[in-house]
Backbone as a printed PyTorch tensor [residue, N CA C, xyz], in Angstrom:
tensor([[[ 24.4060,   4.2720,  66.6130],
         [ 25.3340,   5.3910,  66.6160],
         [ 26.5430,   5.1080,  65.7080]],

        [[ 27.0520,   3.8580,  65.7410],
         [ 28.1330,   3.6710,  64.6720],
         [ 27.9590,   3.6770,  63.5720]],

        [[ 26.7980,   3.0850,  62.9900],
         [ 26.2210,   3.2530,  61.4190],
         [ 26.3450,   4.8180,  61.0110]],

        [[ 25.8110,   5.9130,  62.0210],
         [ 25.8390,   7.6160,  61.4260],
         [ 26.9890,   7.9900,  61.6930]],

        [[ 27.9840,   7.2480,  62.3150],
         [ 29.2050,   7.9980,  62.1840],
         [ 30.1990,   7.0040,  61.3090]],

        [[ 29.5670,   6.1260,  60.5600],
         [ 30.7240,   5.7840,  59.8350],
         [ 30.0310,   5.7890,  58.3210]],

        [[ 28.5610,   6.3800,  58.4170],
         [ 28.4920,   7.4490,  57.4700],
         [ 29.0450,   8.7240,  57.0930]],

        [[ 29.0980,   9.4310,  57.8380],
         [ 30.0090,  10.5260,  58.3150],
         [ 31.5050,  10.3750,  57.4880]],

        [[ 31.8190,   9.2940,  58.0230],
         [ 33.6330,   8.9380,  58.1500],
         [ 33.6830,   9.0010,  56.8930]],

        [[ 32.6360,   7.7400,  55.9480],
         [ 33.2330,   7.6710,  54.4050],
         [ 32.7000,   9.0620,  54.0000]],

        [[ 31.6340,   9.4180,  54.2890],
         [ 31.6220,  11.4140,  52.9610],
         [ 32.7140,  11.7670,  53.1570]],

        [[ 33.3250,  12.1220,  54.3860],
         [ 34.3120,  13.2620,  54.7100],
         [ 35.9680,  12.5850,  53.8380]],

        [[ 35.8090,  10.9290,  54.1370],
         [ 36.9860,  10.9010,  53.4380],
         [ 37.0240,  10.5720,  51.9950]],

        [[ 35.6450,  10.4970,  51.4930],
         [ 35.7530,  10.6430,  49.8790],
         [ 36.0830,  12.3720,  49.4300]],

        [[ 35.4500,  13.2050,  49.9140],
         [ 35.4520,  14.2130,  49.9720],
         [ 37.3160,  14.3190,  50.2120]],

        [[ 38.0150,  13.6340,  51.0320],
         [ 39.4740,  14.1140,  51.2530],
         [ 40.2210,  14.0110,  50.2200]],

        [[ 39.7570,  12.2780,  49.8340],
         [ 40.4150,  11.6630,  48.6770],
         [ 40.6450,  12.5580,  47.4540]],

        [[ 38.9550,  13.6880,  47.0000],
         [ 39.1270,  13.8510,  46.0810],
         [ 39.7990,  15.3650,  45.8910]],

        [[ 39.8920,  16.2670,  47.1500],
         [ 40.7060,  17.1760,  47.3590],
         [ 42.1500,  17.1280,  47.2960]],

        [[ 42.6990,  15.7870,  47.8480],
         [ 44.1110,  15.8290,  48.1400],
         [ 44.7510,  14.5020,  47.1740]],

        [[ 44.0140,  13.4710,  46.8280],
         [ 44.5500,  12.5480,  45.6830],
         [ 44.5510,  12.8920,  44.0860]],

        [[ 45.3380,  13.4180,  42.7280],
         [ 45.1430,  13.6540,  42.1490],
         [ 44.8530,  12.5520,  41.1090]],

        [[ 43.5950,  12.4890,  40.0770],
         [ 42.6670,  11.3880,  39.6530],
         [ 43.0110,  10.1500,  40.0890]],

        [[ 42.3970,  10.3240,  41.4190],
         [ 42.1250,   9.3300,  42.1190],
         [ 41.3580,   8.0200,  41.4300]],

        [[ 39.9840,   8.2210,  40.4900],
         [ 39.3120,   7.0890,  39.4930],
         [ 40.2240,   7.1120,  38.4880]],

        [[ 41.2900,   6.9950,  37.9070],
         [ 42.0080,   6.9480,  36.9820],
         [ 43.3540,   5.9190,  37.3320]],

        [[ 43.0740,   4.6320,  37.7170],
         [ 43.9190,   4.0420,  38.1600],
         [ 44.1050,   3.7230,  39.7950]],

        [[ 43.6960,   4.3400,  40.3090],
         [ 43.7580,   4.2320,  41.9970],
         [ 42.3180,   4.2320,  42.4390]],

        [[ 41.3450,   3.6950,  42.0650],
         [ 40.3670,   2.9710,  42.2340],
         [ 40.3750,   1.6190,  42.8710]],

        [[ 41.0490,   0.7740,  42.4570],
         [ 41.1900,  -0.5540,  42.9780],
         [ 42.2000,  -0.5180,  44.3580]],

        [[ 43.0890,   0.8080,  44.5690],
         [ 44.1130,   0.9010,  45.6510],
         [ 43.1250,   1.3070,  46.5210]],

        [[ 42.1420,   2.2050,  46.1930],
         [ 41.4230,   3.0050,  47.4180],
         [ 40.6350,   2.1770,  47.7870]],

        [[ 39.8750,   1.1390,  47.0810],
         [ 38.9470,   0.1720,  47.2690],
         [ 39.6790,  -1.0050,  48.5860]],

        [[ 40.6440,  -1.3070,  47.7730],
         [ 41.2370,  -2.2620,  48.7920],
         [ 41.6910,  -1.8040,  50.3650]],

        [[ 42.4670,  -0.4380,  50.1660],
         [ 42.3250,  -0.0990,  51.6890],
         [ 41.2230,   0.1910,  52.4470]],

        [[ 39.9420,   0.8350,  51.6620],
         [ 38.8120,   1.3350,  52.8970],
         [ 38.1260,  -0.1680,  52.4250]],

        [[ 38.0060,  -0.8940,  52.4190],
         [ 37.4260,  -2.5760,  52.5830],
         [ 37.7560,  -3.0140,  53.3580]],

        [[ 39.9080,  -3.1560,  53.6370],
         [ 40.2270,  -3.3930,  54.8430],
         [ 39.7410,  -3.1020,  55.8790]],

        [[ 39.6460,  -1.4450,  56.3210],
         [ 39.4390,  -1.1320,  57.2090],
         [ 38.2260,  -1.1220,  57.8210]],

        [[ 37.1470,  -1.4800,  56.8660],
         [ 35.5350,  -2.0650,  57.0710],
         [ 35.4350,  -3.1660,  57.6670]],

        [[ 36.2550,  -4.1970,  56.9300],
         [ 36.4970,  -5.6730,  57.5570],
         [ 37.0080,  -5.6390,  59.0390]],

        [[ 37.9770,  -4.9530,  59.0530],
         [ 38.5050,  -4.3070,  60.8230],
         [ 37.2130,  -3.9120,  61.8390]],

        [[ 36.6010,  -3.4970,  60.4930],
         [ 35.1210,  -2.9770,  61.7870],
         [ 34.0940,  -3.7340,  61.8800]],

        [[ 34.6580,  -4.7520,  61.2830],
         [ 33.3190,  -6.1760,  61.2830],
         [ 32.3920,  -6.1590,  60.0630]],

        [[ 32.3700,  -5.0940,  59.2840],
         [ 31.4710,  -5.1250,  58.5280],
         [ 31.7560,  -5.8420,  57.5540]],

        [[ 30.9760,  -6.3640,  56.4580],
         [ 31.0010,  -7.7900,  55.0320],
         [ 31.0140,  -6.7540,  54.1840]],

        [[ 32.0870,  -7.2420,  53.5380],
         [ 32.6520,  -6.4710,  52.7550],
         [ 32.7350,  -7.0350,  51.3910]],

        [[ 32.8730,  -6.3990,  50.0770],
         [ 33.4970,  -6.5300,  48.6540],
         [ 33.3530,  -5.6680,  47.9460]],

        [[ 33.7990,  -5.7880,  46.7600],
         [ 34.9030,  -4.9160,  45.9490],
         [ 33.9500,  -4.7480,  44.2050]],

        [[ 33.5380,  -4.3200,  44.1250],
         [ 32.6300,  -4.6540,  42.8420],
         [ 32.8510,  -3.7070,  41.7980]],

        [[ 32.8890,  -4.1720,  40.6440],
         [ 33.2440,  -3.1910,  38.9850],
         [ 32.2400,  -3.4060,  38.2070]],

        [[ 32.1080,  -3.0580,  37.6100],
         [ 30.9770,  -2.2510,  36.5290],
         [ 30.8600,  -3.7510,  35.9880]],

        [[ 29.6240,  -4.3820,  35.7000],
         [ 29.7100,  -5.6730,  34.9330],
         [ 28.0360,  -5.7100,  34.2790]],

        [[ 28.6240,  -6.0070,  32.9350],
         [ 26.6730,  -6.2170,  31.8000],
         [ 27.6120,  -6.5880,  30.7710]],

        [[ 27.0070,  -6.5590,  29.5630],
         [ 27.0960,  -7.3160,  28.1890],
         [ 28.6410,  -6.6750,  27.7350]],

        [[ 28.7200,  -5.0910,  28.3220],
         [ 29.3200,  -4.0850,  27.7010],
         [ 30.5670,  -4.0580,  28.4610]],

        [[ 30.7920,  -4.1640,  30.2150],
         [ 31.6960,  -3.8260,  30.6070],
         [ 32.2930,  -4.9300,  30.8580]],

        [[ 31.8510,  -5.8430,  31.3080],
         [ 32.2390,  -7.5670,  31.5860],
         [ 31.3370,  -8.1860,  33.0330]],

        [[ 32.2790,  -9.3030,  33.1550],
         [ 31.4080,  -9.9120,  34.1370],
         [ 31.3240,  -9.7830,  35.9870]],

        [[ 30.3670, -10.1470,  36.3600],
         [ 30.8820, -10.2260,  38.0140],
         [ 31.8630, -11.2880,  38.3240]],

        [[ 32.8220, -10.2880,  39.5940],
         [ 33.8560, -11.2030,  39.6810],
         [ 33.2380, -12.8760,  40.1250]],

        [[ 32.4230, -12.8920,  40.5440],
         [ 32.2740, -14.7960,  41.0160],
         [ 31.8560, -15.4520,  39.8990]],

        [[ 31.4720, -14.8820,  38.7680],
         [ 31.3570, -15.6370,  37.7540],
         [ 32.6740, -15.6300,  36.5250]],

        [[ 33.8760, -14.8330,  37.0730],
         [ 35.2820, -14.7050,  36.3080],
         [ 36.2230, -15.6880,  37.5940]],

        [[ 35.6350, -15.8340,  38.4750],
         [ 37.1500, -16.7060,  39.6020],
         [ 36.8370, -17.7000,  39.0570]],

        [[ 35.9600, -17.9810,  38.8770],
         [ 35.2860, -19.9370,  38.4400],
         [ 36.5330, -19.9110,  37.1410]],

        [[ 36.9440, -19.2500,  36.5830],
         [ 37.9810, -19.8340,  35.4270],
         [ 39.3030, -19.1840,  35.5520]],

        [[ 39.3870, -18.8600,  36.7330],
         [ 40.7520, -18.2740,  37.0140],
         [ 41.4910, -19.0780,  37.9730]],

        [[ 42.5090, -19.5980,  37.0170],
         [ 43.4060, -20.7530,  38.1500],
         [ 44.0900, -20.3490,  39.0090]],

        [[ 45.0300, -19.0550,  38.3000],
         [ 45.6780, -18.1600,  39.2320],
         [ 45.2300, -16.6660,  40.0640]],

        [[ 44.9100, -16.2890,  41.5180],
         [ 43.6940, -15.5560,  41.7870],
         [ 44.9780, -13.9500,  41.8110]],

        [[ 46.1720, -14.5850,  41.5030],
         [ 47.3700, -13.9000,  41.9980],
         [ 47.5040, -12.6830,  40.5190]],

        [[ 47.0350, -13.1650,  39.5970],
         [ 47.3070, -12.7930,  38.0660],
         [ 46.3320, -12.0060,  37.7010]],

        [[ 46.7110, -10.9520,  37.4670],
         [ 45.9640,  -9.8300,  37.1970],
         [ 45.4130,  -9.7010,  35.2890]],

        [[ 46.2930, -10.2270,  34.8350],
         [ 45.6570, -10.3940,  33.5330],
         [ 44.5930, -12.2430,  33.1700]],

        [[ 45.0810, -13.1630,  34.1200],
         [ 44.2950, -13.9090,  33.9480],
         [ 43.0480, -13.4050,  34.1970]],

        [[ 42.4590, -12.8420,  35.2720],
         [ 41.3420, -11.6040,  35.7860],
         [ 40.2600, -11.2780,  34.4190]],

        [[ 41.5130, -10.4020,  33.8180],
         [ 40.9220,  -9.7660,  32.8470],
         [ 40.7540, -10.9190,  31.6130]],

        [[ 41.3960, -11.3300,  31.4520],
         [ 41.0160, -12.5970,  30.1060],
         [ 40.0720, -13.3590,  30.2430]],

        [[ 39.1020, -13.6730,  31.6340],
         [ 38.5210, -14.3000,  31.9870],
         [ 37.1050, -13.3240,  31.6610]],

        [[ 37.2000, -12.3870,  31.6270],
         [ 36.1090, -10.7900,  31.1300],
         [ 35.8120,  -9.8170,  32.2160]],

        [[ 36.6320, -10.0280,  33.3530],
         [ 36.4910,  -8.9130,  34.4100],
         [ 36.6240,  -7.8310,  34.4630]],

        [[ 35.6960,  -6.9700,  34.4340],
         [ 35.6970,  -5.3450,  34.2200],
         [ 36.5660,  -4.6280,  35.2320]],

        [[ 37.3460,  -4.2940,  34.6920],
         [ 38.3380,  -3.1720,  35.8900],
         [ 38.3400,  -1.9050,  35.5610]],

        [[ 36.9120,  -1.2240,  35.3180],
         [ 37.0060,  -0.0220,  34.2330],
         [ 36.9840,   0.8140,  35.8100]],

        [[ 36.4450,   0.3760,  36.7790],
         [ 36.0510,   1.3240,  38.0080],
         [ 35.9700,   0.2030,  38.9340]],

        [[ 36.1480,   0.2970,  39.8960],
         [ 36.4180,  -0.7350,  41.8000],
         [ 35.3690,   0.3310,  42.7120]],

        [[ 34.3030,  -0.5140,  43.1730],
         [ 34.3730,   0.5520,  44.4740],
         [ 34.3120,  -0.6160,  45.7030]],

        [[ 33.6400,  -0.0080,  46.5910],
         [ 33.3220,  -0.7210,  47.9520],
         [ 31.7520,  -1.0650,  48.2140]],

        [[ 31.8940,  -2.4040,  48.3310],
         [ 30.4440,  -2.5880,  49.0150],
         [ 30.1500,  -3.3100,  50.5720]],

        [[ 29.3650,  -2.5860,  50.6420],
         [ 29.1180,  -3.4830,  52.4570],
         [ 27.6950,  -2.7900,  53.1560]],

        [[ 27.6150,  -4.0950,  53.7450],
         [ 26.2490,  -3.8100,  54.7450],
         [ 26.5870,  -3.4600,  55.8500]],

        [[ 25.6600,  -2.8080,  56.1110],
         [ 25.4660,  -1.8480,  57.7210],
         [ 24.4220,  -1.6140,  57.8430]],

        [[ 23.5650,  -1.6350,  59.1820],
         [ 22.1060,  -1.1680,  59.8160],
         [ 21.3290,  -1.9900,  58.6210]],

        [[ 21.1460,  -3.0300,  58.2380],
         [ 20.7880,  -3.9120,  57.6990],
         [ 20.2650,  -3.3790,  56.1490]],

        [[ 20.6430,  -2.5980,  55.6650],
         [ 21.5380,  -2.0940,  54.3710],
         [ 22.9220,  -2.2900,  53.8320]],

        [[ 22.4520,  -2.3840,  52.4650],
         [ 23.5370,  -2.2330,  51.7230],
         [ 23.9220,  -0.8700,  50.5170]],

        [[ 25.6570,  -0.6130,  51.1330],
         [ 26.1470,   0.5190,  50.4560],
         [ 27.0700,   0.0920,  49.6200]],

        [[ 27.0380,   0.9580,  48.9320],
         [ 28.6350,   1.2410,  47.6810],
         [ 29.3560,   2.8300,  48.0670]],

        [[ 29.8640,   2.6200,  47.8430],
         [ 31.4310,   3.4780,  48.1330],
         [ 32.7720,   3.7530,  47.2920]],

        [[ 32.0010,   4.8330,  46.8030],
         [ 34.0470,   4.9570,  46.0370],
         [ 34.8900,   6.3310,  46.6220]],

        [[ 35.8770,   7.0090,  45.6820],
         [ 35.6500,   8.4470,  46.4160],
         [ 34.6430,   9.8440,  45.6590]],

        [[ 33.8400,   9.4650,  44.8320],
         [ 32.6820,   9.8850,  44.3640],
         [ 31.9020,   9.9120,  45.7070]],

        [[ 32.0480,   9.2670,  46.9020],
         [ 30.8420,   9.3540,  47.4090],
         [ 30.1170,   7.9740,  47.7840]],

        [[ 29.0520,   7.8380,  48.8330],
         [ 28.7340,   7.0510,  49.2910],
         [ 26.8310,   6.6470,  48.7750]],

        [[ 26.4540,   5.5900,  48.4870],
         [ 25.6080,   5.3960,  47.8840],
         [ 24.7750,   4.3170,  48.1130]],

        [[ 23.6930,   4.4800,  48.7580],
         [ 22.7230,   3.3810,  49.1030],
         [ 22.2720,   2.3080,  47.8090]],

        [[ 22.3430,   0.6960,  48.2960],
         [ 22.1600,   0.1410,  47.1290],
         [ 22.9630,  -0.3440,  46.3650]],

        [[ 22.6340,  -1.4780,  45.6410],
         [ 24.2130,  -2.0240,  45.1150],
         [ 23.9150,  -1.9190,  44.1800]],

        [[ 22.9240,  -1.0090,  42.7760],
         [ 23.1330,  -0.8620,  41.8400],
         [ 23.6170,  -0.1480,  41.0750]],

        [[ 24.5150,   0.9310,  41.8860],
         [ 24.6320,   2.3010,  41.2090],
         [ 25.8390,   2.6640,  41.8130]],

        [[ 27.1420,   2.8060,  41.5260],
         [ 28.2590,   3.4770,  41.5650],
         [ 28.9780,   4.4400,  41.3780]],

        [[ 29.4250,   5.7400,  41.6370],
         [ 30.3620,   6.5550,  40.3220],
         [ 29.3230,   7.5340,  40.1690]],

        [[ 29.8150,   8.9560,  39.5660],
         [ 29.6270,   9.5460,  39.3170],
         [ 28.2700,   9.1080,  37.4400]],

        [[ 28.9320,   8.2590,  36.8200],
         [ 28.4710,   7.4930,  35.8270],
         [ 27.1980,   6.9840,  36.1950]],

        [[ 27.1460,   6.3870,  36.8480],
         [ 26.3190,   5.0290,  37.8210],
         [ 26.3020,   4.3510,  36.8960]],

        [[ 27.3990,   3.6240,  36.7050],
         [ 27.7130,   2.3750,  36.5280],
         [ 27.0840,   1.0810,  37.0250]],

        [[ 26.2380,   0.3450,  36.3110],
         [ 25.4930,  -0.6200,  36.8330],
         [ 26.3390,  -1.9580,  37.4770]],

        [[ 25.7840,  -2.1400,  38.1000],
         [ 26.7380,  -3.5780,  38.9580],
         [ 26.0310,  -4.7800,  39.5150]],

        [[ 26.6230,  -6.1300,  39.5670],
         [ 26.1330,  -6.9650,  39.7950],
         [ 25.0030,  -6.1620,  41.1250]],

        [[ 23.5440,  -6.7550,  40.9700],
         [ 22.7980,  -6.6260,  41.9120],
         [ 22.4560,  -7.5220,  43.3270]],

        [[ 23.2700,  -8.1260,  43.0450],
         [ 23.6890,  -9.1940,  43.9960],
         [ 24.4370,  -9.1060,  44.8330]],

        [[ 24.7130,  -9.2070,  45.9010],
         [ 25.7780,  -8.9840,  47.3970],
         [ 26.8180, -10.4160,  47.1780]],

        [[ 27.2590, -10.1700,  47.0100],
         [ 28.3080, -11.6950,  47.0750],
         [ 29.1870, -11.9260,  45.2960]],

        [[ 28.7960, -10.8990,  44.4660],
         [ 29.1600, -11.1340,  43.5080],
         [ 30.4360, -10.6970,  42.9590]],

        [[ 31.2630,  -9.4970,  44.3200],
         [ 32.1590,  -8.7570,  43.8290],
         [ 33.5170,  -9.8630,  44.5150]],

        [[ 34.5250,  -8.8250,  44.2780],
         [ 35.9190,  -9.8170,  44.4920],
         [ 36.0080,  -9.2230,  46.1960]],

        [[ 36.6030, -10.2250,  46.7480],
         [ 36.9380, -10.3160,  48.2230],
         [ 37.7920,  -8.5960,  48.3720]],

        [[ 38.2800,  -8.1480,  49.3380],
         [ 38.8900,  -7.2400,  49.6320],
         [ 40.3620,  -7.4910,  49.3220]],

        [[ 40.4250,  -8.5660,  49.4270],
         [ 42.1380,  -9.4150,  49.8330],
         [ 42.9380,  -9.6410,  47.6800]],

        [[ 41.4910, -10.1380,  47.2720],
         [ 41.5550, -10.3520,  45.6700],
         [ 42.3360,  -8.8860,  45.5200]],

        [[ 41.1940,  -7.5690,  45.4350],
         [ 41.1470,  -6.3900,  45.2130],
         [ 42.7070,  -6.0080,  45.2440]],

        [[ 43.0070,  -6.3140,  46.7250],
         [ 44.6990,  -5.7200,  46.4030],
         [ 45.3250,  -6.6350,  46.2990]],

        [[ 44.9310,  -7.6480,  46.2290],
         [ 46.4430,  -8.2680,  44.9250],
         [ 46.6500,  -7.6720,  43.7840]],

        [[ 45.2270,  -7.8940,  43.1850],
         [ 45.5480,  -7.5250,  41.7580],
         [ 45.6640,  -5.8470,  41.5380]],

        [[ 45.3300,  -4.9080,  42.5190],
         [ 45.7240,  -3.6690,  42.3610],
         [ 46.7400,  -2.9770,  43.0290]],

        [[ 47.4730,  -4.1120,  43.0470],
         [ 49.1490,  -4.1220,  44.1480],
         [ 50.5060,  -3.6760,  43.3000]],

        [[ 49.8410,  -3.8000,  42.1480],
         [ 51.1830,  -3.4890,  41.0670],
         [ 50.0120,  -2.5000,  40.0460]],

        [[ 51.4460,  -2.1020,  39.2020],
         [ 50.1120,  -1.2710,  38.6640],
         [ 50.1890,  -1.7960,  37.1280]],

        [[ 50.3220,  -2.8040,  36.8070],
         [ 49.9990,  -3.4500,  35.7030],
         [ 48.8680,  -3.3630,  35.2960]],

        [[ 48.1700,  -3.0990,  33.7920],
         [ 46.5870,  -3.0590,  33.2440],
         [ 46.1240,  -2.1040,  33.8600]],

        [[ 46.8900,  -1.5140,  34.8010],
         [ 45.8730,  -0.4030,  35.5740],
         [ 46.1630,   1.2320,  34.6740]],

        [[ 45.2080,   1.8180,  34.7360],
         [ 45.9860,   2.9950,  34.0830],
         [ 46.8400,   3.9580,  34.7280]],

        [[ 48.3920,   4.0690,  33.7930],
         [ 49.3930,   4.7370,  34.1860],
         [ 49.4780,   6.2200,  34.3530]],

        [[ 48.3520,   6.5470,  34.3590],
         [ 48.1240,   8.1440,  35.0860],
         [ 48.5820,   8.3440,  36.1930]],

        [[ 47.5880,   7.1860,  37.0520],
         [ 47.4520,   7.9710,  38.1740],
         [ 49.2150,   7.4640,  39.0460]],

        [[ 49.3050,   8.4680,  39.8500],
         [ 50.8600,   8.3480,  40.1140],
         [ 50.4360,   7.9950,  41.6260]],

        [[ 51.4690,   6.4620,  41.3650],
         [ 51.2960,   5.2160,  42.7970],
         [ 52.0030,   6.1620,  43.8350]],

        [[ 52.9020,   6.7960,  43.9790],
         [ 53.3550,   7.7530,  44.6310],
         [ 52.0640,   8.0100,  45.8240]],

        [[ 51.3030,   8.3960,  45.6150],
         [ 49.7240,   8.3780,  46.2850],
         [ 49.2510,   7.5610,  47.2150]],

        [[ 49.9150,   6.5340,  46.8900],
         [ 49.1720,   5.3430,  47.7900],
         [ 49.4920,   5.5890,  49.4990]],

        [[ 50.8480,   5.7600,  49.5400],
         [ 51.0780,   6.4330,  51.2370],
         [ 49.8830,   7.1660,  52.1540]],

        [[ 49.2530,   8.5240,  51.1420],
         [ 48.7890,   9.4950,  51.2730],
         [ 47.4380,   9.1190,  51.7280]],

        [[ 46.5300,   7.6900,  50.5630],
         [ 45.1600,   7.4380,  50.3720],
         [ 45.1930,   6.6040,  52.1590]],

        [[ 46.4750,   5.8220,  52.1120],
         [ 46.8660,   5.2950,  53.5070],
         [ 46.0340,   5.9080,  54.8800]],

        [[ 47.1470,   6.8440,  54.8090],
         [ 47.1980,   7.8860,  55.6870],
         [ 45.6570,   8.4420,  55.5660]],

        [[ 44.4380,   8.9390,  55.2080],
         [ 43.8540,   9.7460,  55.0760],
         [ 42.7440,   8.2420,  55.1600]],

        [[ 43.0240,   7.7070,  54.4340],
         [ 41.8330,   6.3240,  55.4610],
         [ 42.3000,   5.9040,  57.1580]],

        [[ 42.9420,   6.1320,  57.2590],
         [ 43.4850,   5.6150,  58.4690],
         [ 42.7800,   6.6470,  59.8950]],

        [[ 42.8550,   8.0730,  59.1220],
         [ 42.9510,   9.0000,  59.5610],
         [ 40.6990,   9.0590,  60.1100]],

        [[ 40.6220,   8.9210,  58.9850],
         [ 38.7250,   9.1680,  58.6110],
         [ 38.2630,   8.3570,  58.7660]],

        [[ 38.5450,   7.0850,  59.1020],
         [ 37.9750,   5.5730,  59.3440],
         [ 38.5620,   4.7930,  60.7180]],

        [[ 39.0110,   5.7290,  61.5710],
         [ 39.4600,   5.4010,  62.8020],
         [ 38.2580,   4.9120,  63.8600]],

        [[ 38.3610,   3.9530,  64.7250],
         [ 37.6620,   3.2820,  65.2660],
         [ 37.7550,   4.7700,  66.4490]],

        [[ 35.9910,   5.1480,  66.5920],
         [ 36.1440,   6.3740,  67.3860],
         [ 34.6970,   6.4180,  67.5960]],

        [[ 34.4590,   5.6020,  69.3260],
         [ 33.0660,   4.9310,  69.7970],
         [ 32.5820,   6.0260,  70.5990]],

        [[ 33.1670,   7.4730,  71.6210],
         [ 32.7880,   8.1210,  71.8730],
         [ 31.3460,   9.3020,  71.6890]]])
């Protein structure tokens, strides 16, 4: 019963995100990632954070931490070849694995985004939840579209759609 309702939870709040956050994938990708990861991890579920990575976009994050001294530095990240073109969410449930952005929820860890953006095919390859918002805690390298102003709101509206609700 918790697996179909926390299917449920993420449509309705990608679906919120993309009604009430304005370009939400334009910089607040890595903010939205990091809060609904949190709140996965809250629900026990294994969680990470995964970006677009092949020849073209860059690498998976466990093969960019291995040369990153500082995990705090958002451009060491990227100098190392870490794709930050798109963040979503990954995690297992009912002994599947999903991805998650606010595009929508998506069986499988190869396919992301409206794009489908290919991604490490591997479970363990993306950045921790905790990485995710460090480095998308400021909005450095990130693109200056999207207005951080938002972040309260994406708060609020995960908080709201991802509430622990066993009834």
């Amino acid at each position: 019963m918790e697996h179909k309702r926390l299917v449920r939870q993420l449509r309705k709040l990608a679906e919120k995100i993309t009604e009430h956050i304005d370009s939400p994938n334009y910089g607040g990708c890595g903010v939205i990632a990091g809060i609904v990861g949190k709140h996965l991890q809250g629900r026990g579920y294994m969680v990470e954070v995964v970006t677009p990575c092949d020849t073209y976009y860059g690498l998976p994050a466990a093969k960019v931490r291995a040369n990153v001294r500082n995990v705090d530095d958002v451009e060491e990240w990227d100098d190392n070849g870490l794709s930050r073109r798109h963040l979503a969410v990954r995690f297992r449930s009912n002994g599947r694995c999903y991805t998650w952005d606010s595009d929508g929820l998506r069986l499988g860890v190869s396919k992301f985004g409206k794009a489908d953006y290919v991604t490490s095919k591997k479970f363990g390859d993306g950045l921790s939840v905790a990485e995710c918002i460090k480095i998308s805690s400021s909005g450095r390298s990130w693109n200056p579209s999207f207005d951080r102003g938002q972040i309260p709101k994406i708060r609020h509206l995960a908080a709201h759609y991802l509430k622990f609700n066993f009834d």
